[in-house]
Structures are given as C-alpha cells and as structure tokens.
C-alpha positions as CSV (number, residue, x, y, z in Angstrom):
1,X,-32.8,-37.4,-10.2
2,X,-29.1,-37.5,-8.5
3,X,-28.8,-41.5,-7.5
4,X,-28.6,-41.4,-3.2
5,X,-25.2,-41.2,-1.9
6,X,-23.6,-43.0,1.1
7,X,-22.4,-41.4,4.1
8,X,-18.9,-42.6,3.9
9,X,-19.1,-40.8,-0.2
10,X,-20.9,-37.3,1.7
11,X,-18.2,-37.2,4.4
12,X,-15.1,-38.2,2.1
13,X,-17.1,-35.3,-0.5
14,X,-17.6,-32.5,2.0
15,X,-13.5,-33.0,3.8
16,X,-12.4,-32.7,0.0
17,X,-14.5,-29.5,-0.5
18,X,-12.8,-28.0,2.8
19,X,-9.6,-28.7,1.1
20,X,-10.4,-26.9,-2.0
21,X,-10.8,-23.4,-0.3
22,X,-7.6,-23.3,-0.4
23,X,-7.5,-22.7,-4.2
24,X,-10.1,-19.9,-4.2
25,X,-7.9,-17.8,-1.7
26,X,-4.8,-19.0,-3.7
27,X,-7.2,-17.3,-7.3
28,X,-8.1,-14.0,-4.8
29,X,-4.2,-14.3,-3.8
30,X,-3.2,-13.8,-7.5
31,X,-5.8,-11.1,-8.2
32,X,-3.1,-8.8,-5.7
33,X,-1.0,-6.4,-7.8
34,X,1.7,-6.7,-5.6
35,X,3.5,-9.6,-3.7
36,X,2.3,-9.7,-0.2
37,X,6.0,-11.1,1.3
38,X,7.5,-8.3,-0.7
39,X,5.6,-5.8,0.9
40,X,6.3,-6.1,4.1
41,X,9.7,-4.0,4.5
42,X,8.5,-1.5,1.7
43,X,6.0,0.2,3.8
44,X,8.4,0.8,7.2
45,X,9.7,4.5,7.3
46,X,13.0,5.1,8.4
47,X,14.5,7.9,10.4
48,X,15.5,11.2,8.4
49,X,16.2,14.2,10.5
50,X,16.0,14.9,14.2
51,X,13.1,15.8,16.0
52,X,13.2,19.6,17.1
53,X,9.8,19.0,19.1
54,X,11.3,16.9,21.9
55,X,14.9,18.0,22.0
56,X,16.7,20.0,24.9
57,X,16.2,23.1,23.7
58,X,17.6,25.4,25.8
59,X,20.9,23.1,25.7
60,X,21.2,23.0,22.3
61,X,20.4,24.1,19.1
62,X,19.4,22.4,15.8
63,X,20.3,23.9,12.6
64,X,17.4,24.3,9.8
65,X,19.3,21.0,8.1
66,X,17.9,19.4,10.8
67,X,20.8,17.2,11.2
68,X,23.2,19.4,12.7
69,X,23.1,20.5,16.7
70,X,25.5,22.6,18.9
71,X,25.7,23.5,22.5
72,X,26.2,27.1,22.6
73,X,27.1,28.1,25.9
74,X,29.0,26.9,29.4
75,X,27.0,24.0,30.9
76,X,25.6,25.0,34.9
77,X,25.3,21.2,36.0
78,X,26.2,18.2,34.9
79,X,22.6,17.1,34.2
80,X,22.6,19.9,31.5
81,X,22.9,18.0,28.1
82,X,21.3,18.9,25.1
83,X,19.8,15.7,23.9
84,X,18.4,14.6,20.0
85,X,16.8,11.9,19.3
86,X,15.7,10.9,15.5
87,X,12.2,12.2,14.3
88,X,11.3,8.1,13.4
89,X,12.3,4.9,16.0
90,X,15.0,2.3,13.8
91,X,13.3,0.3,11.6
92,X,13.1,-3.3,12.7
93,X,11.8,-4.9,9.6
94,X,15.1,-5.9,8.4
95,X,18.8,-7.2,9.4
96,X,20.2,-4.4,10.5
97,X,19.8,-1.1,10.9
98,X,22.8,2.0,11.4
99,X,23.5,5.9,11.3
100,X,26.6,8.2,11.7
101,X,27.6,11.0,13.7
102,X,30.4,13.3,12.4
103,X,32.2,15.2,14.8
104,X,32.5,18.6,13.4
105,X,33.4,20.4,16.6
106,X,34.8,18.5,20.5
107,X,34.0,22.0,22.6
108,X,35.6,22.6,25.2
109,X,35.7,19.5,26.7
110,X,34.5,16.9,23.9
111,X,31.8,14.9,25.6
112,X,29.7,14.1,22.6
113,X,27.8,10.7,22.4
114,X,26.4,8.6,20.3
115,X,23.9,5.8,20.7
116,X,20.0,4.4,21.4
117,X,17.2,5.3,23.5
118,X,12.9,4.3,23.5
119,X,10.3,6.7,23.8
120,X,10.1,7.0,27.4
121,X,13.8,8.7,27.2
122,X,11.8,11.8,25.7
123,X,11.1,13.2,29.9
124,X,14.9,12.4,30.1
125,X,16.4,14.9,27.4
126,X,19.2,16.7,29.9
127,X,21.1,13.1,30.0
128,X,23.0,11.3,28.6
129,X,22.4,8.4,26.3
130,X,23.3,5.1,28.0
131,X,22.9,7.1,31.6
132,X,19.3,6.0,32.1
133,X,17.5,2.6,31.9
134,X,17.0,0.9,28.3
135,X,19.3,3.5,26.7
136,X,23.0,2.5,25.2
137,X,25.3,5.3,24.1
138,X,29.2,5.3,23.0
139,X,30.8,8.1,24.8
140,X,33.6,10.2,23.3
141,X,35.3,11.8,26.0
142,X,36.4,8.3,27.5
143,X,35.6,6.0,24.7
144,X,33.1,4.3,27.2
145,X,30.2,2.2,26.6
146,X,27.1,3.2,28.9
147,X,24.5,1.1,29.5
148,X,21.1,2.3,31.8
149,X,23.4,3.4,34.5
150,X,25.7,6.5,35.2
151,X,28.7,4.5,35.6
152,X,30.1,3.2,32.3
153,X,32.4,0.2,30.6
154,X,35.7,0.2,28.7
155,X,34.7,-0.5,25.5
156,X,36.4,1.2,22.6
157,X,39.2,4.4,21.5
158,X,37.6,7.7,22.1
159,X,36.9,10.4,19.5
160,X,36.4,14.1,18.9
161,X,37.1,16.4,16.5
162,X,36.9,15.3,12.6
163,X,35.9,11.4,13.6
164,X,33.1,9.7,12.1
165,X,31.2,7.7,14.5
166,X,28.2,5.3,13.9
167,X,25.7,3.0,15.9
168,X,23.8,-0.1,14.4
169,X,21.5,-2.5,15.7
170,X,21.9,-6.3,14.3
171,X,18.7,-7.9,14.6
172,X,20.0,-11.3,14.1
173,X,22.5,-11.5,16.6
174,X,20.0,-8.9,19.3
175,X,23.2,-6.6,19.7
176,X,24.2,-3.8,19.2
177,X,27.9,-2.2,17.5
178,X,29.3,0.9,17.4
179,X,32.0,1.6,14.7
180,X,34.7,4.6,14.3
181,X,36.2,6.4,10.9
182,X,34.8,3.6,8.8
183,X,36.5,0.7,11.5
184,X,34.1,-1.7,13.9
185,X,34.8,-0.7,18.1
186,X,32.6,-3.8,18.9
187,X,29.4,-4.7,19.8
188,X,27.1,-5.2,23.4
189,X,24.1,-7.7,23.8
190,X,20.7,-5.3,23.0
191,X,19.1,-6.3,26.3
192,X,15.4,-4.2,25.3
193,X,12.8,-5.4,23.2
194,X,11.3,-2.1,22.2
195,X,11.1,0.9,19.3
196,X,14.6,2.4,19.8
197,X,15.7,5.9,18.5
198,X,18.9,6.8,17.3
199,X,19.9,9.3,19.3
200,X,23.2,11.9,19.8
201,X,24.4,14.1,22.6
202,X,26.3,17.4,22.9
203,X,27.6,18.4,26.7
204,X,30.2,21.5,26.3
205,X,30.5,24.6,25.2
206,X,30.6,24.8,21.2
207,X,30.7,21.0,20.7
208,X,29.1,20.3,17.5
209,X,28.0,16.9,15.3
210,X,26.4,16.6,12.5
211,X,24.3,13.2,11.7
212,X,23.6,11.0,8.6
213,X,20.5,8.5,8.2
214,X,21.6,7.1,5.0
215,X,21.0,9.8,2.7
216,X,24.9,10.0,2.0
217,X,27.4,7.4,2.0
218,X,28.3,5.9,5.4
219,X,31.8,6.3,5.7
220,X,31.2,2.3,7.6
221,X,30.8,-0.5,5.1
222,X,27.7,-1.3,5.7
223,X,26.6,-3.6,3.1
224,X,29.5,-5.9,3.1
225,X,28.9,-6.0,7.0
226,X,25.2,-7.7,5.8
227,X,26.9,-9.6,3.6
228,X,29.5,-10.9,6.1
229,X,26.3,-11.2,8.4
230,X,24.3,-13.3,5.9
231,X,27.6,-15.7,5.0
232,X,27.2,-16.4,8.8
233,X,24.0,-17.6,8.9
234,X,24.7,-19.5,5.9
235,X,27.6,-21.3,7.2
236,X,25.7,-21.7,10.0
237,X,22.8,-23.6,7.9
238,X,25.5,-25.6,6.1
239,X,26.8,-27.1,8.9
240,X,22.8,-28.8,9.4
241,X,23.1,-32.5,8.5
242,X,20.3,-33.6,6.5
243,X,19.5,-37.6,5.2
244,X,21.5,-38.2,2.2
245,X,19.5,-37.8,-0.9
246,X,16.5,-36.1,0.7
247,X,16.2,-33.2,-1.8
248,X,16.0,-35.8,-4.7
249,X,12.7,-37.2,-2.7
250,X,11.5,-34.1,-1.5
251,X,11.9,-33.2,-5.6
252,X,10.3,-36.5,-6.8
253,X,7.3,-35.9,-4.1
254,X,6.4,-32.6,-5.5
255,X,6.2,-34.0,-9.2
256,X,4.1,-37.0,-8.2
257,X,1.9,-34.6,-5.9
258,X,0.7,-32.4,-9.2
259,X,0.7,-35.2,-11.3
260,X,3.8,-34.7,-13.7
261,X,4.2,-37.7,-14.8
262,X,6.5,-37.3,-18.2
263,X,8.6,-34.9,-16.1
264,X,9.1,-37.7,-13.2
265,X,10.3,-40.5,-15.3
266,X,12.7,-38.2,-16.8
267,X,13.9,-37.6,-13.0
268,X,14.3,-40.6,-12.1
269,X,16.0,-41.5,-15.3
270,X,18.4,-39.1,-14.4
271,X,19.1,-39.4,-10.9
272,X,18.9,-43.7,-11.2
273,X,23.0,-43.9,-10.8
274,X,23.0,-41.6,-7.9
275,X,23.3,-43.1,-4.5
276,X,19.9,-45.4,-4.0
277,X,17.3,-43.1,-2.2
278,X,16.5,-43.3,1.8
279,X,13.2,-44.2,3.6
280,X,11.7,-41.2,3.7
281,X,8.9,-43.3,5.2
282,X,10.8,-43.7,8.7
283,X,13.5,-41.0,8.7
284,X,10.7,-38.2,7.9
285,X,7.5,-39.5,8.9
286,X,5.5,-39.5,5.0
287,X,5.1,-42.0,2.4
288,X,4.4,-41.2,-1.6
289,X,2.2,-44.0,-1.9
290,X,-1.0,-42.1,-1.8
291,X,0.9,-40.0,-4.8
292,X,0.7,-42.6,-7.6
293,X,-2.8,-42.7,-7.2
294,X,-4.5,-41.9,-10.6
295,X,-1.3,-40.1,-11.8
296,X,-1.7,-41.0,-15.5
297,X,-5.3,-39.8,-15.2
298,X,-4.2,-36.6,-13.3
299,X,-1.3,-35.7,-15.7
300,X,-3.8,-36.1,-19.0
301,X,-6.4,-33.8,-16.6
302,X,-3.3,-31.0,-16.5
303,X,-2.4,-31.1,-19.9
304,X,-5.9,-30.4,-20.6
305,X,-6.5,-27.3,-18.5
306,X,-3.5,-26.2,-19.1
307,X,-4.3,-25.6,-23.2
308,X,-7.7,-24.3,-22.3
309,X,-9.8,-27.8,-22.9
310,X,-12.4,-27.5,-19.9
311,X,-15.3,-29.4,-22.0
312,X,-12.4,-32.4,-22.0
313,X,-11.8,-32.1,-18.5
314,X,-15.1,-31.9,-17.7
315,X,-15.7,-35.0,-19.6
316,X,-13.3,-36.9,-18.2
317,X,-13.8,-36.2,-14.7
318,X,-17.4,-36.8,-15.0
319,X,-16.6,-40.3,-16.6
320,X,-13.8,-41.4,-14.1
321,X,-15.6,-39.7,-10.7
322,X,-19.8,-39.9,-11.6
323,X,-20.4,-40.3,-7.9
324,X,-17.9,-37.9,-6.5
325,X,-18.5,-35.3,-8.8
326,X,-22.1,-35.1,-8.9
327,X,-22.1,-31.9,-6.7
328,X,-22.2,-29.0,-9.5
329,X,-21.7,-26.6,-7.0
330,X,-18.3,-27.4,-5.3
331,X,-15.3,-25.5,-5.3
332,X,-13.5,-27.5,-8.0
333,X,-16.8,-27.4,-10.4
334,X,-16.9,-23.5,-9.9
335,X,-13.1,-23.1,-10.9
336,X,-13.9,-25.3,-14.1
337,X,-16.9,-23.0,-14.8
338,X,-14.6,-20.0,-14.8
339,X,-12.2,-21.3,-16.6
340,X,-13.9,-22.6,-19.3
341,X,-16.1,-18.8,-19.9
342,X,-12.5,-17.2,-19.2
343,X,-11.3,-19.3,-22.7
344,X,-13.9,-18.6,-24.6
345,X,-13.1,-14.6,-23.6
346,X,-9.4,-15.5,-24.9
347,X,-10.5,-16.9,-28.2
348,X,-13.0,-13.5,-28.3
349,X,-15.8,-15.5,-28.6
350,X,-18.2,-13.1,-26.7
351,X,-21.5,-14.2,-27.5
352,X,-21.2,-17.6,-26.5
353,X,-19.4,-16.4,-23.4
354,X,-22.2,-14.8,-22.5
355,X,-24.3,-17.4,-23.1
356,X,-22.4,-19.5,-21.3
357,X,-21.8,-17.0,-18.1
358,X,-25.2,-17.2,-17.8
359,X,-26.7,-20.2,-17.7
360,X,-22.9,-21.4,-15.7
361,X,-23.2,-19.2,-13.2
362,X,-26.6,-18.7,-11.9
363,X,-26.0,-21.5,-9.6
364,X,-23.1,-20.0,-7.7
365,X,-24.8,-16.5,-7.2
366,X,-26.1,-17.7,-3.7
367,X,-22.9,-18.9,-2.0
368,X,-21.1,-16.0,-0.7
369,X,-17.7,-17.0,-1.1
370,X,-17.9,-17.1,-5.0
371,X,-19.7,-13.6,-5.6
372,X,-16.1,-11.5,-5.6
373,X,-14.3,-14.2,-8.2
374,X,-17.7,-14.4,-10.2
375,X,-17.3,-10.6,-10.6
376,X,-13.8,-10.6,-11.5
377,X,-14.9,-13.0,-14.3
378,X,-17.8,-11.0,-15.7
379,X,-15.9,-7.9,-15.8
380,X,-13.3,-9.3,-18.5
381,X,-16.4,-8.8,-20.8
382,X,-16.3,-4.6,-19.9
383,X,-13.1,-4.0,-21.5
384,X,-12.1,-3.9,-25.0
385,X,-9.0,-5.1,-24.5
386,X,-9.2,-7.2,-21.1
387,X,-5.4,-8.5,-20.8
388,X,-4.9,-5.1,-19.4
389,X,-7.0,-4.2,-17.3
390,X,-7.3,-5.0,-13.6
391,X,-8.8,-9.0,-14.3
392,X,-6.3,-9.0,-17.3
393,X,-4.6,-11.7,-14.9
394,X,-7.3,-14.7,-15.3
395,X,-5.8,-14.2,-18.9
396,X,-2.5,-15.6,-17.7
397,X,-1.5,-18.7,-17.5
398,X,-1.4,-18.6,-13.8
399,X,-4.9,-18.9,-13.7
400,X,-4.6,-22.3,-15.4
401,X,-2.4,-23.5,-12.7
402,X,-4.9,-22.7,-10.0
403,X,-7.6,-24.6,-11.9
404,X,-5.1,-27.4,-12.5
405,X,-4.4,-27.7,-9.0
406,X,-7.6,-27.8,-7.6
407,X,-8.6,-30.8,-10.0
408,X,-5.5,-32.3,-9.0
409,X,-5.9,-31.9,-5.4
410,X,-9.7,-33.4,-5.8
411,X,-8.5,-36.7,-8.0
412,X,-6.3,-37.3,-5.3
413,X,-8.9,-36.7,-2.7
414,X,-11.2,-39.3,-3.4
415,X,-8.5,-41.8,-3.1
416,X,-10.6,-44.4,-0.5
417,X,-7.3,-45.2,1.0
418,X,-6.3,-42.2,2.1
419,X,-6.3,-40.7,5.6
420,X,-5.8,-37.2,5.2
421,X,-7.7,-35.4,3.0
422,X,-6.3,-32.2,3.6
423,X,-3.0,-33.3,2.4
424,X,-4.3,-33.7,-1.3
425,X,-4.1,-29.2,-1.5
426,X,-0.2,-29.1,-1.2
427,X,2.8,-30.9,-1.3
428,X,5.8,-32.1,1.2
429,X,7.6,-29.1,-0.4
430,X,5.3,-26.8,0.1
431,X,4.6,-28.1,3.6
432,X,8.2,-27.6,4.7
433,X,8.3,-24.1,3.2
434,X,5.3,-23.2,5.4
435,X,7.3,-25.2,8.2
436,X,10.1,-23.3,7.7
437,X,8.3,-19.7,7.4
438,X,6.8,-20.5,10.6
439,X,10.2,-21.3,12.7
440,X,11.0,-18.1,11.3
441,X,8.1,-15.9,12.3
442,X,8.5,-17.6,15.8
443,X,12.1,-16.8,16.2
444,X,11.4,-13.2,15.2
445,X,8.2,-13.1,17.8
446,X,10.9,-14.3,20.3
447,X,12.9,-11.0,19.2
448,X,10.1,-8.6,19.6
449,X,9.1,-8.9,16.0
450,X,12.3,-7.2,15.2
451,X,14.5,-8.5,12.3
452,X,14.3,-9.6,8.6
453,X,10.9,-11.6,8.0
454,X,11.2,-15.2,6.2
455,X,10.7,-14.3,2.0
456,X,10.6,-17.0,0.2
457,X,10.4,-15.1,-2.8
458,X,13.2,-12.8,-2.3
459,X,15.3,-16.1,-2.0
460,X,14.6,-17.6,-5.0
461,X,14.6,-14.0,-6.8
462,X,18.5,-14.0,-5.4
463,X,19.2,-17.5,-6.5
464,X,18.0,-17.0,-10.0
465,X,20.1,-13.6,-10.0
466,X,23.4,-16.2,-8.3
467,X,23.1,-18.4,-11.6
C-alpha cells in the first residue's frame, strides 16, 4: 500500500505533470515527416499566367501562352482599357515578391502599364491600374506613378517599345518598387493590407506586352536585391546593444538546464580569461541557481537514457525520488516505459518485448492522451525491419533526447525551492527563441500576415552552410 502523501507533495506532483505534456507533444512533434516551420512557404502557389476569365475582353486579347495580350483596334473612350490581372494574388509568405513586363509593341500611342490591384479591381477591368482605389500602376506613356486616383506622380523615365519593366512588393519595408531594363525607378509606401494581383495594361491600338512570373530569368537582379534586403536587416540587428558577455550565460544556462555537467566545466574552463561575466540576475530578470540543483544526479540520469539503460534510470530515480515518483502513471513514467520496450526492439529481443509491452502498458490504455504514442510503439513490432518504416523514428536517437529531457525537467521539478514549475520543461535559450518567434509573428500580424515568417531552422541551416 502507497505510504499517504501531503498536499504540498500532490500539488508540487500534479504542476510537474502539467509541465511534462510538453514532452509528449515534443515525441508526436517528431513523429512528423516534415518540419512544420519549413512548410509554411512550400505550400503557397504563386502566379503563373493571366487570367482570361476576368480580363477585358473585348479590349484585348490574350494569346494561348497566356502571357501575352494586345489591343487590337482604335480605342472609343478613354475608359476603354484592356486590363489583365494574374490567375493567382502575390504570394505573401516570403520577403518579396516581383514579375516583368516586356514591351514587345508601344501602339500607337504607348500607354502600357504595369503594376498591382485586389480582387475587387475585377468590376473595374476598362481602367487603369493605379486609376482606382487600392490599386498602384507605373505608367509608360509619362513614366508616372498612379496611385487610387486618376491623377498621377512623377516618379520614374518612361518606356515603350523593347523595355523590360517589372513591379515587386517588399514585405519588409510594406512598399512597393518598380524597376526598368534590369535598373531600380524607386519605390512608394504599399498603403493596402490585402491579396494584391500583379496586373498589366494595354490602351492603344496594337500595343503589345508580354509578361514573366519567374519561369525565365528576370532581366532585374532579384536575388541580390534580397540579399542587399537581408544585409539591411542585419545591420540593422547589429547595431542592438546587448550586456557584454550575455551569450556566454545564455550558453552556460542551457548546459546547466539539461544537466551537462562534463560539457559545462569544460565551458567555463575555457571562457575563465574572458571578461568576468554580468548579473544576469538584475540586467535580465533570471537566476541559474535553481539549475545546479541535482546536476550530477541529472547528468549520470542522461548518460543512462541516452545508451538505452532505462532499468538504471529507473533504479535510480526510484532510489533518489520514492515519494515523488510513486505515481506509475505520470507522463515521465510512460516515456520511461516506452523507451525501455523500444530498446529491447533495437537489440531484436521480441519476445521479451512483448512481454514487457504488455504487462507495461496496460496501465496507460485508459488515459487518452497516451493511446496514439502507445500505438506508435506497438507497431515497431509489425515490421521486419522497423528503422524504416513510418515509427522507424523511436529508433533514433532523437527519441532518447525526448526521454532525457522529460526526466531532466522532472528532477528539477521537485526542487522544494523552486517557484516555477513550469520553467523546469525549457531553457532561457529556448525561452528567448520562442520570445523572439513571437515579436516576429506580431510584427508580421501588424503587416497583414504578409512577409517572411520567423524559421528558426532555416537560420541555423544557413549558418551551418556560412561555416
């Protein structure tokens, strides 16, 4: 019979088992084929033709390419434009986004345009880009920039016959920039926070343009304008001050957080003739004290997991922790479970996995929140060769981390000093990483949700290409 426990043990027992949630979605998280912060900008179509359904028909005419459009005969009225926009709105999942127009014919009087429009332009198609609210166009006849009114701006040189034109929209900077044979005219504040289409105009007799969505070359630079883009922002971050030494105790944070003891000394073995580190304490409002608790004990508990000795870890936990870990049936117990029936399935010792399955995980059939990872588990005993099929991941190392950090996070937890429980799942790092992908998702809500999203992965990807 389990000895009675106190309130302050069942209170301090069930904030740590709220904490540890977080490692069974971080386990379903790692079952996903694919990165979800990779994904994002992968499944956003793009424009690639014009759309013949909505165009001024009877004032122009698409060619089967679908990126070509004349206007074939005298114009009546000065209303009579024959209007295109693109078949898809401009992506806004990224940093920028441009197409050209290619002049292949002025007309007779070489009032071809280039520029933006929204959906509700569509019930406008006889005018102008740029002559009607939330629509921008670059006009060729007067090198004019129009902007939601009939009157328009000196803005850049005009063009006609032969000239390459484009139009972009920078997300970052919420304007947008028109550019001519390969050169930048400049750029106008993007004053509408909607799905815009790139759009073109014809407006006299045999005027003809051809446009190009990225399938061939621009004839603009547009990558090194992203890079010349990005190098802003960055200069831009450079000039941030931050405390001197910070990323040395950010660094030193993380390692006591998971317990890395070996790895930690050898840190601060090698950073003890730098500059003496800063309170952290007052300048950034934390304090690693909590941190040393139990780190011997916590490093020898990762070493264990991490070469596959549950029944050690077990052991020890139960020896160090008999009150706190009398609950069979919490998250961290579950995770051991696993782990321990997924080694024995790496050593191909199938019977007593089995065996073990069963008489482990009977208990943990009636809480719903462990019935998908209990089936992932028991299916690595279907295939003949589980690393490669669909749960070949709990084979990977990976999984070990997970487990790891979830008995990490719970040693720490039942620290009786400690104030915040929740604080045991993650570190200061990983704190200002969320931090910072928040600020980012806020400034981009600010922008209509248009612009690159905050990819922590990609980041690191490119700093590991840098070196």
């Amino acid at each position: 019979m389990l000895a009675k426990q106190s309130p302050i043990i069942i209170s301090r027992v069930s904030k740590m088992q709220e904490s540890q949630s977080s490692f069974l979605n971080q386990w379903r998280l790692n079952a996903t084929s694919s990165p979800p912060d990779l994904a994002d900008d992968d499944a956003e179509s793009a424009p690639s033709e014009l759309d013949t359904f909505h165009s001024s028909g009877m004032f122009s005419i698409v060619f089967p390419d679908k990126l070509t459009v004349k206007y074939p005969s005298a114009q009546l009225h000065g209303h009579d434009v024959g209007v295109v926009q693109a078949n898809k709105p401009a992506p806004v999942k990224r940093l920028v986004y441009y197409f050209e127009m290619f002049v292949k014919n002025a007309g007779v009087k070489g009032q071809v345009a280039i520029g933006f429009t929204t959906e509700g332009f569509k019930g406008k198609m006889r005018r102008q880009p740029g002559w009607e609210a939330n629509s921008y166009g670059y006009h060729g006849d007067d090198g004019y920039l129009y902007r939601g009114q009939g009157k328009g701006e000196e803005f850049g040189p005009t063009y006609t016959v032969n000239d390459t034109v484009g139009g972009g929209i920078n997300y970052a900077s919420q304007k947008f920039f028109f550019t001519k044979n390969g050169e930048m005219v400049g750029e106008v504040c993007k004053e509408v926070k909607g799905r815009l289409y790139p759009t073109i105009a014809v407006h006299s007799q045999n005027e003809e343009v051809s446009v190009n969505f990225g399938k061939e070359p621009f004839v603009f630079d547009l990558k090194a304008y992203e890079e010349q883009e990005r190098a802003k922002q960055q200069m831009t971050i450079e000039k941030i001050v931050i405390p001197q030494n910070a990323s040395n105790r950010i660094v030193r944070s993380y390692l006591l957080h998971y317990g890395y003891e070996e790895t930690l000394q050898l840190f601060d073995d090698a950073s003890g003739s730098s500059v003496p580190p800063i309170s952290l304490t007052q300048e950034n409002g934390f304090d690693d004290h909590d941190k040393l608790f139990r780190l011997t004990e916590r490093r020898i508990l990762r070493q264990l997991i991490r070469h596959g000795k549950i029944d050690e870890a077990f052991a020890k936990l139960r020896e160090a922790f008999p009150q706190e870990f009398q609950d069979d049936t919490s998250a961290t117990c579950f995770l051991l479970h696993c782990q321990k029936f997924i080694e024995l399935v790496r050593e191909a010792n199938l019977e007593e996995a089995i065996f073990y399955g069963r008489s482990a995980f009977e208990k943990f059939y009636e809480f719903e929140e462990y019935k998908d990872l209990l089936k992932d588990c028991s299916a690595l005993l279907v295939y003949e060769q589980p690393e490669k099929s669909s749960v070949g991941y709990l084979l990977e190392d990976s999984q070990r981390e997970i487990v790891a950090d979830a008995v990490n996070a719970f040693v720490l937890s039942v620290n009786p000093n400690l104030e915040d429980r929740k604080s045991c799942s993650q570190s200061h790092l990983e704190k200002l990483l969320r931090q910072l992908t928040a600020c980012f998702l806020e400034r981009r809500s600010l922008n209509g949700d248009q612009g690159e999203a905050f990819h922590i992965r990609r980041i690191l990807e490119a700093s590991v290409r840098r070196v």
